[in-house]
C-alpha positions as CSV (number, residue, x, y, z in Angstrom):
1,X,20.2,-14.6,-31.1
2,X,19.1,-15.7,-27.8
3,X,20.4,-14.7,-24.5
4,X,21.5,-17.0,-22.1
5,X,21.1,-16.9,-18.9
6,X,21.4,-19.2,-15.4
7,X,18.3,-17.2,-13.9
8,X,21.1,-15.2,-11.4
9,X,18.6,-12.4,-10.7
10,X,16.5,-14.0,-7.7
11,X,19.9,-15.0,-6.3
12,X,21.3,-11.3,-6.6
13,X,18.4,-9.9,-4.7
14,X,18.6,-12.1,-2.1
15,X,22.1,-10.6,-1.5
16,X,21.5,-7.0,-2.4
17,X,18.1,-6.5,-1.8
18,X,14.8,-6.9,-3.7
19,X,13.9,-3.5,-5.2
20,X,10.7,-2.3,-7.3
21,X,10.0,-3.1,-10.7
22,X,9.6,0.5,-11.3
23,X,12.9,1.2,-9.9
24,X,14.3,-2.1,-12.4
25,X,12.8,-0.4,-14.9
26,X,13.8,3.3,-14.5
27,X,17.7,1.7,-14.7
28,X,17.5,0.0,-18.1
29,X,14.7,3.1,-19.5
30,X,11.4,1.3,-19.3
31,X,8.1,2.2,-18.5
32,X,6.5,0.4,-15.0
33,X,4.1,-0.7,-17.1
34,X,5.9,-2.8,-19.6
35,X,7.5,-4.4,-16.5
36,X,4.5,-5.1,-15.0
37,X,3.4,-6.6,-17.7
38,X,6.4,-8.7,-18.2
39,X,6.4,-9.6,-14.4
40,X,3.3,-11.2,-14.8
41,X,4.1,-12.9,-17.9
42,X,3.0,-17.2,-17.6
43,X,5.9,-19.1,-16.8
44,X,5.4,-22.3,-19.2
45,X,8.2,-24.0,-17.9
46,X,7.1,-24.0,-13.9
47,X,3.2,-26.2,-13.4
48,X,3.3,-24.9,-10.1
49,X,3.6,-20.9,-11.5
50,X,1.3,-19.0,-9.1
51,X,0.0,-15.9,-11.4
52,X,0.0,-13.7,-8.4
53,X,3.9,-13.5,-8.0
54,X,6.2,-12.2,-10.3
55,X,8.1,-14.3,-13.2
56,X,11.4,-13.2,-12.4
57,X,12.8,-16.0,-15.5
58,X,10.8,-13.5,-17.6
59,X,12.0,-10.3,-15.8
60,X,16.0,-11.3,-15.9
61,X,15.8,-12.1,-20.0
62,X,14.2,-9.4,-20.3
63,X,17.1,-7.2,-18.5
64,X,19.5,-8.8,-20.1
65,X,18.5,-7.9,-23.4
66,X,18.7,-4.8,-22.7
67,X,22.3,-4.3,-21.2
68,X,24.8,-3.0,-22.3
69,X,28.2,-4.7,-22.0
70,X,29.7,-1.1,-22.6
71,X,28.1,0.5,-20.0
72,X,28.5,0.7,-16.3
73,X,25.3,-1.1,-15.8
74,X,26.5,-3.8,-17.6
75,X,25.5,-7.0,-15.1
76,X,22.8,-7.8,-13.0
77,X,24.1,-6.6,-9.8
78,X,24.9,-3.4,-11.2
79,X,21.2,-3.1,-12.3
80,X,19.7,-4.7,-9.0
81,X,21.7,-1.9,-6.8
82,X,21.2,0.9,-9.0
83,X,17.1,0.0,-8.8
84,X,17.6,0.2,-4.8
85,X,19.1,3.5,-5.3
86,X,16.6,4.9,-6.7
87,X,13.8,3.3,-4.2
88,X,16.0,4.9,-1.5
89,X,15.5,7.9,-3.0
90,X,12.1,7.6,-3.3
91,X,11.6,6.5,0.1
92,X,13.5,9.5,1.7
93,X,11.2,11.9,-0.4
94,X,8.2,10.3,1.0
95,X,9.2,10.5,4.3
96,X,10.1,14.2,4.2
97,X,6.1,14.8,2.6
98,X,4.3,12.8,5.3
99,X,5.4,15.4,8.0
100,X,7.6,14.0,9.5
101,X,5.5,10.8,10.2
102,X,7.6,7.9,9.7
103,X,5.5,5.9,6.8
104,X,7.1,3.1,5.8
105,X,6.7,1.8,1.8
106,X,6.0,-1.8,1.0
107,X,5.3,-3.1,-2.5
108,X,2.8,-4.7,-3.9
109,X,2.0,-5.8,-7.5
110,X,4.6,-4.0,-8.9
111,X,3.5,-0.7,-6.9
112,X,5.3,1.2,-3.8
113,X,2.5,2.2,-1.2
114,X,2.2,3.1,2.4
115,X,2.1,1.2,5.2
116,X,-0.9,2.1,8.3
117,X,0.7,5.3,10.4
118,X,-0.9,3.8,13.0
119,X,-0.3,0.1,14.0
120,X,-3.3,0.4,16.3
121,X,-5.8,0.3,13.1
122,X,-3.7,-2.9,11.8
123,X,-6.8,-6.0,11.7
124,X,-4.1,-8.1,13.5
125,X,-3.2,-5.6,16.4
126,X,-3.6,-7.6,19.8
127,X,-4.4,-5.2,22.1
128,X,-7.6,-3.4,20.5
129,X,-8.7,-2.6,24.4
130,X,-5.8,0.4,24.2
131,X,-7.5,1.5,21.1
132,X,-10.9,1.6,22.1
133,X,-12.2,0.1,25.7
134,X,-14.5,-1.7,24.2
135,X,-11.9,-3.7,22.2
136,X,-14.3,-3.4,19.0
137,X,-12.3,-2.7,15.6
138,X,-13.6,0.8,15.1
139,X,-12.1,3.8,13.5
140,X,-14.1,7.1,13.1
141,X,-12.6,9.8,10.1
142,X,-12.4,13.3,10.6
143,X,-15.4,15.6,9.1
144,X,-17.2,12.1,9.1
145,X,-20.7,11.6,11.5
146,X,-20.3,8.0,11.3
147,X,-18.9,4.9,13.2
148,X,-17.2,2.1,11.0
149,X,-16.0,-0.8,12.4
150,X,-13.3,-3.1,10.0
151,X,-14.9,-5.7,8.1
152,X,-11.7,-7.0,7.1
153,X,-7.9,-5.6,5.6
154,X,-5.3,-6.8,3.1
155,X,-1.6,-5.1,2.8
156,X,-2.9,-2.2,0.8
157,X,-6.8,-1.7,1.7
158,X,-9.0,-1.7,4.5
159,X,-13.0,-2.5,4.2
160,X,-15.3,-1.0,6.9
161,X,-19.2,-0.5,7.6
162,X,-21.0,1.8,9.5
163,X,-22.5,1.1,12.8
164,X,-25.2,2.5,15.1
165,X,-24.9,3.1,18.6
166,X,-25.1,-0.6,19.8
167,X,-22.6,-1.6,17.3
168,X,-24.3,-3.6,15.2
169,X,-24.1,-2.6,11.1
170,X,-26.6,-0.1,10.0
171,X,-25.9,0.1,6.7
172,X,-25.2,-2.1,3.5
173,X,-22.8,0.0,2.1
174,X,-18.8,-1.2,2.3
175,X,-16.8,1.3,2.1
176,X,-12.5,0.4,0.6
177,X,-10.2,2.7,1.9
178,X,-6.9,2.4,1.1
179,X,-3.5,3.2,3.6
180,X,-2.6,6.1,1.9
181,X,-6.2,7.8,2.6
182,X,-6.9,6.0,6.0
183,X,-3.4,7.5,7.5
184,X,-4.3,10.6,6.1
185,X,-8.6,11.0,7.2
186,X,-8.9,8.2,10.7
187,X,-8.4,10.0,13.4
188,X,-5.6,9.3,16.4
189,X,-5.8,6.3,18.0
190,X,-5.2,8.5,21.0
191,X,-8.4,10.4,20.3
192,X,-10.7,7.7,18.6
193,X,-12.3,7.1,22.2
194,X,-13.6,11.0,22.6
195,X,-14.6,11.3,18.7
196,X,-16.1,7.8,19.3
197,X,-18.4,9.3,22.1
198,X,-18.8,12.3,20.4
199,X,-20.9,10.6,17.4
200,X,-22.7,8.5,20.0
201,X,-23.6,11.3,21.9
202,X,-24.9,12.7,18.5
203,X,-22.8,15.7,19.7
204,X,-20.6,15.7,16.2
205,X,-22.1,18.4,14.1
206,X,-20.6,19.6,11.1
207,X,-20.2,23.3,9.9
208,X,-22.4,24.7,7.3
209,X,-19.4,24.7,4.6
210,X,-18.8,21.0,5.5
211,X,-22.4,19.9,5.0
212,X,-22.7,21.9,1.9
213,X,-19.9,19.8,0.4
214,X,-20.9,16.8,2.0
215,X,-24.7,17.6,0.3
216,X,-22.9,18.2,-3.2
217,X,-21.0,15.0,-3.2
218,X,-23.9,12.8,-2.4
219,X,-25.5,14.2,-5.3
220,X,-22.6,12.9,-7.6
């Protein structure tokens, strides 16, 4: 027997809230990837269905299978605001672990990730001058010789290359870091200006434990 359903869900969160699929799926005991999955399910019935947003016609029959008219969660709004619960959760946790540093959480493709710490190293940020004086998109990373200047960002991941002392590249490598691991490795916005002239200075020298890792991990 089929379920039917008026496609409710997209209007509930845009009352309540729109929490993750891995929260949705925590409420009604299923695994983020089988949500995912049915998330980005074809819809047959929309031609304009863009594959890189969520079918949320798929999602809500799916949830509705799956409740239980005996239960407390036994609607969609019941479902919806139990899912922000938990993601509230979660994001309190996080921020207690970053210390103290307020990270915010944004989701993309199904996943909950970190915003930048620092605003400053955002592609878009207008006022690059108060990063750096010369207004160039740099960022330097602790126990790191080099200068990288971004190449160019998305929501989750930020591209760089290296750069020599007159700031043009000098290398082909591209290196993807992502928020989590730039917010944790870049250094201060306040001190990218002295760690900037202390690799152009060639004044940046590593300890002998440092290099001896850094040695062992090129050799990977």
């Amino acid at each position: 027997m089929s379920i039917v359903t008026n496609y409710r869900l997209l209007e509930v969160i845009e009352d309540l809230g729109k929490p993750t699929l891995t929260s949705l799926g925590e409420v009604i005991n299923v695994k983020r990837r089988q949500m995912y999955a049915i998330g980005k399910s074809p819809d047959a019935d929309n031609i304009f269905y863009n594959g890189h947003e969520f079918n949320w016609k798929a999602i809500e029959r799916f949830i509705i299978n799956r409740i239980d008219p005996n239960s407390d969660l036994n609607d969609l709004e019941s479902v919806v605001a139990a899912a922000l619960k938990i993601d509230a959760v979660k994001k309190g946790n996080k921020l207690r672990k970053t210390n103290n540093q307020r990270v915010q959480q944004i989701e993309v493709d199904g996943n909950l990730i970190v915003t930048l710490k620092h605003p400053q190293y955002d592609l878009l940020f207008s006022d690059w001058e108060r990063v750096h004086p010369s207004g160039a998109r740099i960022i330097v990373f602790r126990k790191d010789p080099n200068v990288y200047k971004i190449v160019m960002q998305t929501r989750s991941h930020t591209l760089v290359r290296s750069i020599d002392d007159t700031g043009e590249y000098d290398s082909d490598e591209l290196k993807v870091i992502t928020n989590s691991t730039l917010n944790f490795r870049a250094v201060s916005p306040r001190n990218l200006p002295k760690e900037y002239d202390r690799r152009k200075n060639k004044s940046f020298v590593l300890n002998e434990r440092e290099l001896t890792i850094k040695k062992r991990n090129r050799g990977k």
